[in-house]
C-alpha positions in Angstrom: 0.0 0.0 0.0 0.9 3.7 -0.9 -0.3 6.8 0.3 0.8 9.9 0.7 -0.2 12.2 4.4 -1.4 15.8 3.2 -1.5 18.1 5.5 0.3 21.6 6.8 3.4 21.6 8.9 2.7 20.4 12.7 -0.1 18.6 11.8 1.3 15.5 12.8 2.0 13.8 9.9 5.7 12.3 10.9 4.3 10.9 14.3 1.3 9.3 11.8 4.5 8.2 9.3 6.3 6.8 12.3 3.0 5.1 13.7 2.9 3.5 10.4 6.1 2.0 9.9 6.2 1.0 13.4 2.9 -0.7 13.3 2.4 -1.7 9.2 5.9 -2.5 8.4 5.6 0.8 5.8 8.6 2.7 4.5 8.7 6.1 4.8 9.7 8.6 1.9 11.0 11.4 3.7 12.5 14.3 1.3 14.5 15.7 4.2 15.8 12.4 5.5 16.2 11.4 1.9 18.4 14.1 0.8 20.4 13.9 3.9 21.2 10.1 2.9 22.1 11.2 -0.3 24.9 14.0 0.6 26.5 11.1 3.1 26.2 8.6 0.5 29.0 9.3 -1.8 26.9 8.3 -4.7 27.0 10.0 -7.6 24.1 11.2 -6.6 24.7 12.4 -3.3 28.0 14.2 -4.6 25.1 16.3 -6.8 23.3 16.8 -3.8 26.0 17.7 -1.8 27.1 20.3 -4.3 23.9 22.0 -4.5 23.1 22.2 -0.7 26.9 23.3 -0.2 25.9 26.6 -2.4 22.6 27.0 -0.6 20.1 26.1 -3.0 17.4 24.5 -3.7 17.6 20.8 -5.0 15.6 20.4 -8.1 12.3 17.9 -8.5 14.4 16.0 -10.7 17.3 15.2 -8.1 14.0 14.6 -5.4 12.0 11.7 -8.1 15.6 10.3 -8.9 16.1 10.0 -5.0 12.5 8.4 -4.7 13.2 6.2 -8.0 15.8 4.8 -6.1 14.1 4.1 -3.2 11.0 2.4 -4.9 13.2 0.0 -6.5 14.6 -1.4 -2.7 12.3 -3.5 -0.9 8.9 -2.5 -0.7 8.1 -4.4 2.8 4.7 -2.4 3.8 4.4 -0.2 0.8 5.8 3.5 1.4 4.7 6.6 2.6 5.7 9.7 1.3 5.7 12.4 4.1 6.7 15.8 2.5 6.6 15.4 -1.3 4.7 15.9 -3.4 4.5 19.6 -2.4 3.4 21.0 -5.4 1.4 20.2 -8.7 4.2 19.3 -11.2 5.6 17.1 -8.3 2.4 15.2 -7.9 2.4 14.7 -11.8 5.9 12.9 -11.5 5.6 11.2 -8.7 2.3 9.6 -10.6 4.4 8.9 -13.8 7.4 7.3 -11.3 4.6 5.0 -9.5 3.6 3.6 -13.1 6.9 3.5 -14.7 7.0 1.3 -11.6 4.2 -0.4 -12.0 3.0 1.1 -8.6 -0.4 2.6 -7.5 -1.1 5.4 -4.9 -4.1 3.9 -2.8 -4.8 6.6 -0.5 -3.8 10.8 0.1 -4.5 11.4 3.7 -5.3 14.6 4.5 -4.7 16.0 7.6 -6.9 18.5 8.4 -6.2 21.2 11.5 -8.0 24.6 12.4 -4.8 26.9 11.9 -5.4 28.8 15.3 -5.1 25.5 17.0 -2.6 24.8 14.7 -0.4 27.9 15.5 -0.9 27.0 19.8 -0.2 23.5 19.1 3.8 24.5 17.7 4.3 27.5 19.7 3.3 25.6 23.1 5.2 22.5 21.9 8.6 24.7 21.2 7.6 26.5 24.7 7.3 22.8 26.7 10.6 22.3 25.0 12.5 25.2 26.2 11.1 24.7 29.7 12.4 21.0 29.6 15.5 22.0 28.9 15.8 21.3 25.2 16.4 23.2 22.3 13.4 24.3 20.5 13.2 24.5 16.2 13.7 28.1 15.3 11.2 28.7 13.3 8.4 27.4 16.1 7.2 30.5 16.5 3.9 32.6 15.8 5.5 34.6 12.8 7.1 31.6 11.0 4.6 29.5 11.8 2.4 31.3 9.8 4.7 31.9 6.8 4.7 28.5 6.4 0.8 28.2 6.7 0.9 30.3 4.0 3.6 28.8 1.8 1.6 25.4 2.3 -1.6 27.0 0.8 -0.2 29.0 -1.9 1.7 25.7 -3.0 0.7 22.7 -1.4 -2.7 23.1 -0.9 -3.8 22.9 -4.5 -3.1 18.9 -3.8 -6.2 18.5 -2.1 -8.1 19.5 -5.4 -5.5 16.8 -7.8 -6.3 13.9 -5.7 -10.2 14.3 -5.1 -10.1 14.8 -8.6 -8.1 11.4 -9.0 -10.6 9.5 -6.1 -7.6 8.8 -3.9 -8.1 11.8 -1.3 -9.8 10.7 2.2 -10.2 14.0 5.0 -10.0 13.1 8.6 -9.6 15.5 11.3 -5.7 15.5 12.7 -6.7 17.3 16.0 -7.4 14.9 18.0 -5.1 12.6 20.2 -2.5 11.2 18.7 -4.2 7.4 19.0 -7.6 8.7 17.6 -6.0 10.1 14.3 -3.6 6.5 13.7 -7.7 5.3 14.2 -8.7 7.1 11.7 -5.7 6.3 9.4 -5.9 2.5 9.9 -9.7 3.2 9.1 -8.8 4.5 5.7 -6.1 1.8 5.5 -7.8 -1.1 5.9 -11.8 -0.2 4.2 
């Protein structure tokens, strides 16, 4: 089985990912984790990576499918679930081409869906029970960034809800609640 988990940032959908690998035997298709891989690799492909992280830019869709090409051809176990990517349109439309050329389907998009209020408290009191633990909190948990990336995620990733209703893979459930009753819902979607 592969699905993809929709959803703005601190919505939950690494704890869900994690859930789901420990639980299902799934892979998870991190973009982040999967680049980082790559620049330690040594591959030819990591060297590319490398080189373009090193000048501070941005590593191109292309570099990203190749990564996830790679990936898809290793042992499937659960199926995979790609947490991060696609964030846009044109991403969505190759990771569909990569998933026939592969003779792969998508079964489900999970979206994730959060009131952005709640969604705002939720990080800023998360990075604040951090700090007051004695840990270091992400920079960018804060009420300003957090909502620059709110609005990065609906100006680009958004549109994604639209693609996959279209497409009949897209399933809504509400990522609010306790951790347990969102993998509920998941392993609802996952196994009608």
């Amino acid at each position: 089985m592969n699905i993809i988990l929709l959803g703005p940032p601190g919505a939950g959908k690494g704890t869900q990912a994690k859930i789901l690998v420990e639980t299902r035997d799934m892979i998870q298709l991190s973009t982040g984790d999967m680049l980082r891989e790559a620049r330690s690799s040594g591959t030819e492909m990591g060297k590319k990576v490398a080189d373009i992280m090193d000048r501070g830019e941005l590593v191109t869709d292309e570099i990203v499918i190749g990564l996830i090409r790679e990936k898809l051809q290793g042992d499937k176990k659960g199926g995979f679930i790609f947490d991060g990517f696609p964030r846009t349109l044109a991403q969505a439309d190759a990771l569909s081409d990569l998933l026939v050329d592969n003779g792969e389907q998508l079964d489900a998009v999970i979206e994730m869906q959060v009131d952005d209020e709640t969604l705002v408290k939720r990080i800023v009191g998360r990075a604040a029970e951090a700090v007051a633990a004695g840990q270091t909190a992400r920079a960018d948990d804060n009420e300003a960034s957090v909502r620059i990336r709110l609005m990065e995620y609906y100006k680009k990733t958004a549109p994604l809800i639209g693609y996959y209703y279209a497409k009949g893979t897209l399933r809504s459930i509400d990522g609010l609640g306790a951790i347990s009753e969102v993998s509920a819902s998941v392993a609802g979607i996952l196994d009608s």
